[in-house]
Backbone bond lengths (Angstrom), bond angles and torsions (degrees), N, CA, C in turn:
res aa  C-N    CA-C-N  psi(-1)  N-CA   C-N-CA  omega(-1)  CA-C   N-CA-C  phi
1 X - - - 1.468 - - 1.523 110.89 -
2 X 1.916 102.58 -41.99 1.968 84.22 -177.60 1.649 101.20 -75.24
3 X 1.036 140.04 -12.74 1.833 136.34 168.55 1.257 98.12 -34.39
4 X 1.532 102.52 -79.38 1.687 126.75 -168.81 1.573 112.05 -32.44
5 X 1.597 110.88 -58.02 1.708 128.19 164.92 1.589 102.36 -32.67
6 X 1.283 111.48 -87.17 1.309 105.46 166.59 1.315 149.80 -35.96
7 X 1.020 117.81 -31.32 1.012 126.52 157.64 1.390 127.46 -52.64
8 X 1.869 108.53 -61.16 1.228 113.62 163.96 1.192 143.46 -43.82
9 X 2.062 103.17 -27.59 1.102 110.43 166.01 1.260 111.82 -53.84
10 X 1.558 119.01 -61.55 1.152 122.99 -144.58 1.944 99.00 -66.25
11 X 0.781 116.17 -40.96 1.433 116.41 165.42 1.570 125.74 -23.58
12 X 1.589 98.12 -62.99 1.943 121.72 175.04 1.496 82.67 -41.16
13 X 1.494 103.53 -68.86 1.542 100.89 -139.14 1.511 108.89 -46.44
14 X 1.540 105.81 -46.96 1.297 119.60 -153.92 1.547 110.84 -61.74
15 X 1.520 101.42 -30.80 1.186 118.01 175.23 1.285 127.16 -61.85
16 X 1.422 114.01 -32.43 1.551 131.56 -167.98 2.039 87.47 -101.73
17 X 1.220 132.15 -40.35 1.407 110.80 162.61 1.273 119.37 -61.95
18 X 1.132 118.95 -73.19 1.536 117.04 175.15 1.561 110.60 -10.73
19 X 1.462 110.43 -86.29 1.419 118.30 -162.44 1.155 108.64 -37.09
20 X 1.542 115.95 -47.41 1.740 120.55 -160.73 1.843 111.79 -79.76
21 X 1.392 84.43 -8.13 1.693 91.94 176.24 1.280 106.80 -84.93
22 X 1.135 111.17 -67.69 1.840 118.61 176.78 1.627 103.89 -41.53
23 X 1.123 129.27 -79.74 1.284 132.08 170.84 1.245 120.70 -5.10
24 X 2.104 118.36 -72.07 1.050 137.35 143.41 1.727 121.33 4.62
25 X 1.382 98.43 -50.55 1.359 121.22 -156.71 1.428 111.80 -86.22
26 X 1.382 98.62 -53.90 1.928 118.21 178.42 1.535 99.49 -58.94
27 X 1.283 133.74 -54.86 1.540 132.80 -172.93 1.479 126.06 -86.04
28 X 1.608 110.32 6.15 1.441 119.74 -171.91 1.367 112.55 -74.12
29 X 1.444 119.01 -12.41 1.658 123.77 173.49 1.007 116.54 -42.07
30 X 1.493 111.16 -55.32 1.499 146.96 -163.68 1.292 110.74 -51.22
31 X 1.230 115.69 88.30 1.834 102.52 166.52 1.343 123.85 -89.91
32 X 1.562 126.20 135.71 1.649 114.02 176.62 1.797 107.31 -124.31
33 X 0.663 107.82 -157.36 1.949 128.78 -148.65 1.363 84.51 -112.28
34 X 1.065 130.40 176.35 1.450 147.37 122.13 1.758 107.78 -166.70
35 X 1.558 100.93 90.96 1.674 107.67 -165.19 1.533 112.96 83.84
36 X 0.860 104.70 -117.34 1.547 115.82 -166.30 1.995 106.12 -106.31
37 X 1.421 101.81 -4.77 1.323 113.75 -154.96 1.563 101.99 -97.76
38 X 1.425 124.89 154.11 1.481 119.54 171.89 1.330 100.37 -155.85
39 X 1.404 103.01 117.17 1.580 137.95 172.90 1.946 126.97 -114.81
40 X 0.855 77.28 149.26 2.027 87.26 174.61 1.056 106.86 -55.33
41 X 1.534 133.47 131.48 1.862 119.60 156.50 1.367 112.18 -66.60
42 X 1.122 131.77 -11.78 1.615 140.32 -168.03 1.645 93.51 -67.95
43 X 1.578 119.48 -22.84 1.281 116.09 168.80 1.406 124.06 -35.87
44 X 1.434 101.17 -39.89 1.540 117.26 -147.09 2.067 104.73 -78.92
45 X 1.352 120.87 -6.34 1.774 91.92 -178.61 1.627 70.36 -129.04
46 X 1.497 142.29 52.06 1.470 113.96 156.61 1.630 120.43 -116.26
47 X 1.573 94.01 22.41 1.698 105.37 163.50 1.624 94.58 -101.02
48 X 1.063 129.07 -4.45 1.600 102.34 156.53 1.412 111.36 -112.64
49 X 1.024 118.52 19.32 1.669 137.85 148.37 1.163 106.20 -40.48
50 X 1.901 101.06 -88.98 1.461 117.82 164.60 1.149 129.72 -43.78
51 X 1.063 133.32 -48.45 1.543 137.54 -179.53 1.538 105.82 -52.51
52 X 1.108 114.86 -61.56 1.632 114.72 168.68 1.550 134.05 -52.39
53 X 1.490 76.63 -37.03 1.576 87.53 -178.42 2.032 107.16 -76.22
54 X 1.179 112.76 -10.91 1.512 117.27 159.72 0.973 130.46 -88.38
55 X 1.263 108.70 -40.45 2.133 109.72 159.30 1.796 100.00 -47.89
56 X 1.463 107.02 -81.91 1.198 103.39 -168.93 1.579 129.79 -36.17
57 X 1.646 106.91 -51.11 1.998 107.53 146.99 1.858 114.32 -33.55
58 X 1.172 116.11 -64.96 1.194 112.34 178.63 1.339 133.81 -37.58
59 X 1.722 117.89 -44.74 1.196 126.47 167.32 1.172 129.58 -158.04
60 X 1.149 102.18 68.24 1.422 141.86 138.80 1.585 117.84 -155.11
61 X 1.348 134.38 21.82 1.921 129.42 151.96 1.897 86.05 90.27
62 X 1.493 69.84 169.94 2.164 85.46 161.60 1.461 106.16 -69.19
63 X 1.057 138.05 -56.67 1.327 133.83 170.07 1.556 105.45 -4.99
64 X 1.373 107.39 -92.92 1.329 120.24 179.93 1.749 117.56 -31.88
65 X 1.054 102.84 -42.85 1.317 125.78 -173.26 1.905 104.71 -68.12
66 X 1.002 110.31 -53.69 1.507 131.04 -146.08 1.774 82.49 -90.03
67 X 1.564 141.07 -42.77 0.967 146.82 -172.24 1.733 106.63 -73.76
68 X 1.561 116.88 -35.08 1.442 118.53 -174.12 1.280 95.79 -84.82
69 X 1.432 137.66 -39.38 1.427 118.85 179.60 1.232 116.95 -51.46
70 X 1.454 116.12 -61.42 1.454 121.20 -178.86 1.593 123.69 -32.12
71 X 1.414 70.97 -40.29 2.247 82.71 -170.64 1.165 111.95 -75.57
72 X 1.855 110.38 -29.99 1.762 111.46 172.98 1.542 114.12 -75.10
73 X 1.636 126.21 -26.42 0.912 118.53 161.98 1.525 136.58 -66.61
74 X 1.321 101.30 -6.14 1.564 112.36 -178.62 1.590 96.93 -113.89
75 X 1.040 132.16 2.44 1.917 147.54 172.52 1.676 90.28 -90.42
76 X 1.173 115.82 -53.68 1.657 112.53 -172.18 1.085 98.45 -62.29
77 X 1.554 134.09 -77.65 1.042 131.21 -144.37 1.582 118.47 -70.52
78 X 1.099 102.10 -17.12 1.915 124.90 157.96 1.403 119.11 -65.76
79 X 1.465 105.13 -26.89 2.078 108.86 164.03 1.028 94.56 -94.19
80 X 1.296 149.74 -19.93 1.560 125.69 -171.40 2.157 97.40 -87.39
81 X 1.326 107.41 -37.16 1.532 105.34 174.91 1.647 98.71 -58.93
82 X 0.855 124.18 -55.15 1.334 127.17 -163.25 1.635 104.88 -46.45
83 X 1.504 113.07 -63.51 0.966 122.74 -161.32 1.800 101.35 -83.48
84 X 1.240 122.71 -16.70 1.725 119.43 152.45 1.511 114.63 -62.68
85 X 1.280 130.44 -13.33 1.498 132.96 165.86 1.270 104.19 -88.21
86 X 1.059 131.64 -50.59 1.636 118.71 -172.12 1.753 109.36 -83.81
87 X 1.529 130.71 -11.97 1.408 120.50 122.48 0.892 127.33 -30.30
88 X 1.323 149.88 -71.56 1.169 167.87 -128.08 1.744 98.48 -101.78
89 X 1.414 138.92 -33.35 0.713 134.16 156.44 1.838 136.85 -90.16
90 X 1.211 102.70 130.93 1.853 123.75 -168.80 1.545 94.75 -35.92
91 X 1.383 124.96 142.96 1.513 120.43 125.33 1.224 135.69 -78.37
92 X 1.294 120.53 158.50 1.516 113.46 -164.40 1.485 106.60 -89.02
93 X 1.349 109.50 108.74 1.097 127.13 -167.35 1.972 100.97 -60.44
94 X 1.542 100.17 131.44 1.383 101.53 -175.84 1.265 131.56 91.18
95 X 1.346 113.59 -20.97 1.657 143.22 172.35 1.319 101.00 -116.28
96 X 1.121 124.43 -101.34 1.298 113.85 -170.58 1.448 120.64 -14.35
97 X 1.714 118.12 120.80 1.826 112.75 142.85 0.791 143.04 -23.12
98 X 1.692 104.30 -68.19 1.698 126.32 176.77 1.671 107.26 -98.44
99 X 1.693 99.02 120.34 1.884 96.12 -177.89 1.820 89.73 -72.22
100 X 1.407 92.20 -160.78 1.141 114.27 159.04 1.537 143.68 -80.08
101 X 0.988 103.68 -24.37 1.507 119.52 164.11 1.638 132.50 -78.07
102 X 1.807 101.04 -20.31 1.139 113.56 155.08 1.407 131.71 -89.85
103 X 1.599 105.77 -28.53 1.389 119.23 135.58 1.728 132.89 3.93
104 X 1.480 84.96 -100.85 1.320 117.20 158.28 1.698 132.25 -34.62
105 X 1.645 96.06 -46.18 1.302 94.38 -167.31 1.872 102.82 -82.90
106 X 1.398 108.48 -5.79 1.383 93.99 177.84 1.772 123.03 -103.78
107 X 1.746 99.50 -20.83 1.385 118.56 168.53 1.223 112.33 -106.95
108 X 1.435 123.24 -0.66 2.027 114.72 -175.24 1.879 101.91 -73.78
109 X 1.403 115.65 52.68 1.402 114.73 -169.97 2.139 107.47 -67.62
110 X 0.574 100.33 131.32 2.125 112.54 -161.32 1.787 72.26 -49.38
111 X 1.697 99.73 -174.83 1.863 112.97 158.83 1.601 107.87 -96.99
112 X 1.437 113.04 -23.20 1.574 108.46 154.64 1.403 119.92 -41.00
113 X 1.407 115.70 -74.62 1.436 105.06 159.86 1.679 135.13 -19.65
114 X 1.291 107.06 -51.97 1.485 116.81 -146.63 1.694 87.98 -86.40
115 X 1.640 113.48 -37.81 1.481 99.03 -174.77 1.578 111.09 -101.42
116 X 1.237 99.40 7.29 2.120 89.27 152.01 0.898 117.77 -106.15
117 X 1.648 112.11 -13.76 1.969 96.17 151.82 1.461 128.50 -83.76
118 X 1.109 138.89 9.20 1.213 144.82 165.27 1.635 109.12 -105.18
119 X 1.188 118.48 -26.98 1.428 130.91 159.48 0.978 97.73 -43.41
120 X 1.532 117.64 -84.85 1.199 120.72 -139.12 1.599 97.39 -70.85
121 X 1.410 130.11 -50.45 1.183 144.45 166.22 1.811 114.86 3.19
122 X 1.468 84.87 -66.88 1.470 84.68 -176.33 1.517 121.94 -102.73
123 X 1.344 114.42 11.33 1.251 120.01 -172.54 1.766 101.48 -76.46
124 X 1.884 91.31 -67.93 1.441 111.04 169.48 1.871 130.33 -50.93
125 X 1.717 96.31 -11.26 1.691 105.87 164.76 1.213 111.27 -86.82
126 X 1.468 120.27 -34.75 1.352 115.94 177.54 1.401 138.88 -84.80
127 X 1.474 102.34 -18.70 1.562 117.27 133.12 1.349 142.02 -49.73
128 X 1.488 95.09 -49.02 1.675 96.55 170.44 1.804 105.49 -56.65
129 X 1.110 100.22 -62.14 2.239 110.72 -167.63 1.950 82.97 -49.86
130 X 1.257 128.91 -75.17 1.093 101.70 -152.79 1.760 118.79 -58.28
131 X 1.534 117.56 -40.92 1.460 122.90 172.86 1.417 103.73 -37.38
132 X 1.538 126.28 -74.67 1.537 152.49 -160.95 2.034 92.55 -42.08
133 X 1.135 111.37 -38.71 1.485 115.37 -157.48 1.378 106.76 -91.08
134 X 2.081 114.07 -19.57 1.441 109.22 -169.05 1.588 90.56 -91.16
135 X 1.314 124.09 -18.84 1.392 128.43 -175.86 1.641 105.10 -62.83
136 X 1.076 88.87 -53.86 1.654 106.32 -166.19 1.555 110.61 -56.94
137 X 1.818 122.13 -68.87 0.991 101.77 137.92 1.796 160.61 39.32
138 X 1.936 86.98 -93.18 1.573 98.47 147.73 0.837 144.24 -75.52
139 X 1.646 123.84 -13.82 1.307 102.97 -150.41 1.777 79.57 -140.26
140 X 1.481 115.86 -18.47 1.730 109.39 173.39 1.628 99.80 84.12
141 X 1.727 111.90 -152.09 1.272 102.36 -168.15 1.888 127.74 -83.11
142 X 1.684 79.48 10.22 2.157 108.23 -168.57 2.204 80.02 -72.42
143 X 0.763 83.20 172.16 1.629 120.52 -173.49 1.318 123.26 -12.38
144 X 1.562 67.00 89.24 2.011 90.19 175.73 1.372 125.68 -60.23
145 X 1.590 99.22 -16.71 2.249 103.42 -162.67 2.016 78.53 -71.23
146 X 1.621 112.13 -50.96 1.563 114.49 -167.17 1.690 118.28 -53.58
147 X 1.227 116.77 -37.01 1.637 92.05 161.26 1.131 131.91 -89.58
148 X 1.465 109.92 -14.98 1.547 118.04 173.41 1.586 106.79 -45.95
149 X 1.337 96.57 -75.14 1.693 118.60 178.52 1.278 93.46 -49.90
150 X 1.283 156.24 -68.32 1.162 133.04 -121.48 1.697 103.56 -106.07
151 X 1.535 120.86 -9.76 1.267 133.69 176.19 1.810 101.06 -82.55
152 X 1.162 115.42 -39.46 1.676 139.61 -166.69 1.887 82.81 -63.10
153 X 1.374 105.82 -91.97 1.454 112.65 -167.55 2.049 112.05 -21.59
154 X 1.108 98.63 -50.54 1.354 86.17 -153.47 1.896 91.58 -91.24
155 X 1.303 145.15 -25.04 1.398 157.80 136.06 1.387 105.68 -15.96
156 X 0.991 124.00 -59.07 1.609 137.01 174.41 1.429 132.39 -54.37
157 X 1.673 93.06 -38.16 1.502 110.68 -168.78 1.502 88.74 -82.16
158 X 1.159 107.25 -71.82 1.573 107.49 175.68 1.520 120.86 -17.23
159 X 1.615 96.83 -67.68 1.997 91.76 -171.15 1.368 102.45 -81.18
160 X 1.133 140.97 6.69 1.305 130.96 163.62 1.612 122.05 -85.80
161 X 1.696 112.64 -35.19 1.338 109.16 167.82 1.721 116.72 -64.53
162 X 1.637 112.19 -49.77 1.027 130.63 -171.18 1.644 123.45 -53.53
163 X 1.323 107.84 -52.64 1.219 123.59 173.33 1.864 110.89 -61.74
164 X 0.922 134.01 -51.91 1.252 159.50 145.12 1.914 103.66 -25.31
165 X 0.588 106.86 -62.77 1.641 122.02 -171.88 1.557 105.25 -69.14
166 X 1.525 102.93 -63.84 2.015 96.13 -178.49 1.682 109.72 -71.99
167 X 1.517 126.69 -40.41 1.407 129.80 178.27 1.346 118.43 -69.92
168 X 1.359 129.19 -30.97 1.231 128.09 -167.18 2.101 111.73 -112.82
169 X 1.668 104.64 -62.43 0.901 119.38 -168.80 1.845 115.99 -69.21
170 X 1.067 110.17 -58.10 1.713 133.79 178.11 1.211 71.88 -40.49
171 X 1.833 129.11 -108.95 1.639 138.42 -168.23 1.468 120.88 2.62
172 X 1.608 120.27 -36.20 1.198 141.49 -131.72 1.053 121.04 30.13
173 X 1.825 135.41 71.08 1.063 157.98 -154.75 1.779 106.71 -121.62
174 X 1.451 101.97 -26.28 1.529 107.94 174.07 1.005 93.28 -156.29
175 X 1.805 118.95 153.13 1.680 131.39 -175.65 1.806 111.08 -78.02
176 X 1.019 105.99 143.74 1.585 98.57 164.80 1.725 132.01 -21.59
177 X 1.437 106.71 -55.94 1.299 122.82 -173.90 2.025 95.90 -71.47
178 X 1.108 114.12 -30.74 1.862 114.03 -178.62 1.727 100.01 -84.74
179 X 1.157 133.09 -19.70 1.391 155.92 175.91 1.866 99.79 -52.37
180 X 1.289 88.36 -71.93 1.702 97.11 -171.43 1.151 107.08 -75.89
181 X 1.514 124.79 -53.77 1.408 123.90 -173.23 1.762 119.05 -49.57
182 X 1.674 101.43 -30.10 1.710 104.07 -174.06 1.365 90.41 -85.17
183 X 1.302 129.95 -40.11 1.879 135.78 176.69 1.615 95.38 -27.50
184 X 0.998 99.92 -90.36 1.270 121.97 -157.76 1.428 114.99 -58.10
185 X 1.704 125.64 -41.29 1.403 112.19 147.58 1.058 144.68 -58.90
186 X 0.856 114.62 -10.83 2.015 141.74 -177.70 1.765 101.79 -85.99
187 X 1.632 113.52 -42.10 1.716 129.67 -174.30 1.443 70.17 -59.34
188 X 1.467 106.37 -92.37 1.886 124.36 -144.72 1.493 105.74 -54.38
189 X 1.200 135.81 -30.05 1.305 128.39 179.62 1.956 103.31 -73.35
190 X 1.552 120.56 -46.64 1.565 112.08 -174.99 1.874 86.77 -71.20
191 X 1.090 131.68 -72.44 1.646 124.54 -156.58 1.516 94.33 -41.22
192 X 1.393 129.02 -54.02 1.686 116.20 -171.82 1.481 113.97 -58.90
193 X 1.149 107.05 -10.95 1.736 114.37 176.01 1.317 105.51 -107.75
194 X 1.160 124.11 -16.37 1.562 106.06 151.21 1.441 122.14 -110.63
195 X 1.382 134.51 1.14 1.546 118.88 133.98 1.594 103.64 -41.33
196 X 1.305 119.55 -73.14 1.630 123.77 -147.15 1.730 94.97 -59.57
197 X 1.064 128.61 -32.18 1.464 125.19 164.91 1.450 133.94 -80.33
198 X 1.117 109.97 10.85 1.316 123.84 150.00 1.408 132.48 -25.55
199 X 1.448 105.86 -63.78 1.504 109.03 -175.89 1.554 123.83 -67.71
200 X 1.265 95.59 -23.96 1.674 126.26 168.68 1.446 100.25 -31.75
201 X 1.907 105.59 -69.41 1.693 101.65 173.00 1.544 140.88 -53.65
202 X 1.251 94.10 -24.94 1.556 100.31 148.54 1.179 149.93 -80.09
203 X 1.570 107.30 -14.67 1.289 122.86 159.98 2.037 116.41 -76.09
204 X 1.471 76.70 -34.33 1.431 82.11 -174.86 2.094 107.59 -79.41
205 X 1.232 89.17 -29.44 1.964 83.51 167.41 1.343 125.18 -80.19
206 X 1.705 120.21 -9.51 1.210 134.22 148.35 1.123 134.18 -60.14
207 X 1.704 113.98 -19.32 1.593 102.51 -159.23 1.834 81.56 -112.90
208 X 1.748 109.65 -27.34 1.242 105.68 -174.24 1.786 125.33 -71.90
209 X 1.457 90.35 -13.74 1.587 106.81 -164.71 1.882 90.72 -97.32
210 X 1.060 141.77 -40.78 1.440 134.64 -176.53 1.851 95.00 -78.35
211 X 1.510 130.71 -39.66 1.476 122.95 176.73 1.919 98.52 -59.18
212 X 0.869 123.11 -91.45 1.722 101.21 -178.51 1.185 115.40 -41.93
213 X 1.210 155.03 -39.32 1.484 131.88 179.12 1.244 121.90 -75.01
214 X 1.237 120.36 -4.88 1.652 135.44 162.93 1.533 87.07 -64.26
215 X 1.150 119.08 -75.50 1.595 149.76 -127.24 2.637 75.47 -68.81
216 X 1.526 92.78 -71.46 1.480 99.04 170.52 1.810 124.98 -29.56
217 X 1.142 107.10 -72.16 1.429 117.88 153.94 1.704 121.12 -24.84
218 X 0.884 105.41 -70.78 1.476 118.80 -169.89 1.692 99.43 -58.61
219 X 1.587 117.47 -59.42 1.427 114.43 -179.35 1.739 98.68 -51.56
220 X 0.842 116.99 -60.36 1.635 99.36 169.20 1.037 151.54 -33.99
């Protein structure tokens, strides 16, 4: 019975990464303002990227970890085929809501796009699992906010330059100087949303750590 618990966890989680990854992915076209600043909205669900992606490090290893990236990167690149077939196919002119050109303009994402988000995807996952694990390591089951955060920071920086750089910059789609400036607001705006989500992992190792010991108990 505690297997089964576990298991299920690992399911939630995967479920609640997955989605927010793919998601991530579909809206990353999108650039917006904030002041003087211009960033991706795709920013916006990859602090529960991370957040998950540290429970799941937590209990179940890099293994676990290193196995769900792969599969979300091959989940992405299976919505981007998907959604290159339904490009590829007409709307019914006169019926259809959405023509084609509006279509397009919200899913016609370049392959620049598609492979600095899967680039970056797994670069910045495989950074996080290995950082998250040298923390852990040190410090054992004491201070969870310190590898979270400290796997997050440098995970972040990564898929935020990277992604940014092959989809936008390489293309010449934005200048060097709009390159770094959206980099780097896009870094500090997801890391300030995953500092401020922090406690989350403790809530979330609370609710996950009393669901198996119910689950423990009971097989007993």
């Amino acid at each position: 019975m505690f297997e089964s618990r576990k298991d299920y966890v690992f399911i939630i989680l995967s479920g609640i990464f997955i989605t927010n990854a793919i998601v991530a992915e579909l809206i990353g076209g999108k650039l917006i303002q904030i002041g003087p600043f211009v960033m991706s909205i795709g920013i916006l669900p990859w602090p529960i990227v991370f957040l998950t992606t540290d429970l799941i490090n937590e209990y179940f290893g890099k293994k676990g970890v290193k196995k769900l990236s792969f599969i979300t990167a091959g989940l992405i690149l299976y919505a981007f085929l998907i959604l290159f077939m339904a490009l590829t196919i007409p709307a019914a002119r006169g019926i259809s809501p959405v023509n084609d050109e509006q279509f397009t303009a919200v899913f016609g994402q370049s392959m620049w796009i598609i492979v600095g988000s899967i680039t970056a995807f797994l670069l910045s996952q495989l950074t996080d699992v290995m950082i998250f694990n040298y923390f852990k390591r040190k410090t054992g089951n004491k201070k969870i906010w310190l590898r979270a955060t400290g796997s997050t920071i440098f995970s972040q920086l990564i898929d935020s330059f990277i992604v940014l750089g092959i989809a936008f910059w390489l293309p010449g789609k934005i200048n060097f100087e709009t390159f770094i400036t959206s980099a780097l607001t896009g870094y500090i705006f997801k890391l300030g949303l995953a500092i401020t989500l922090t406690p989350l992992i403790y809530v979330g190792h609370t609710i996950i750590n009393n669901y198996l010991q119910k689950g423990l108990t009971k097989n007993n």
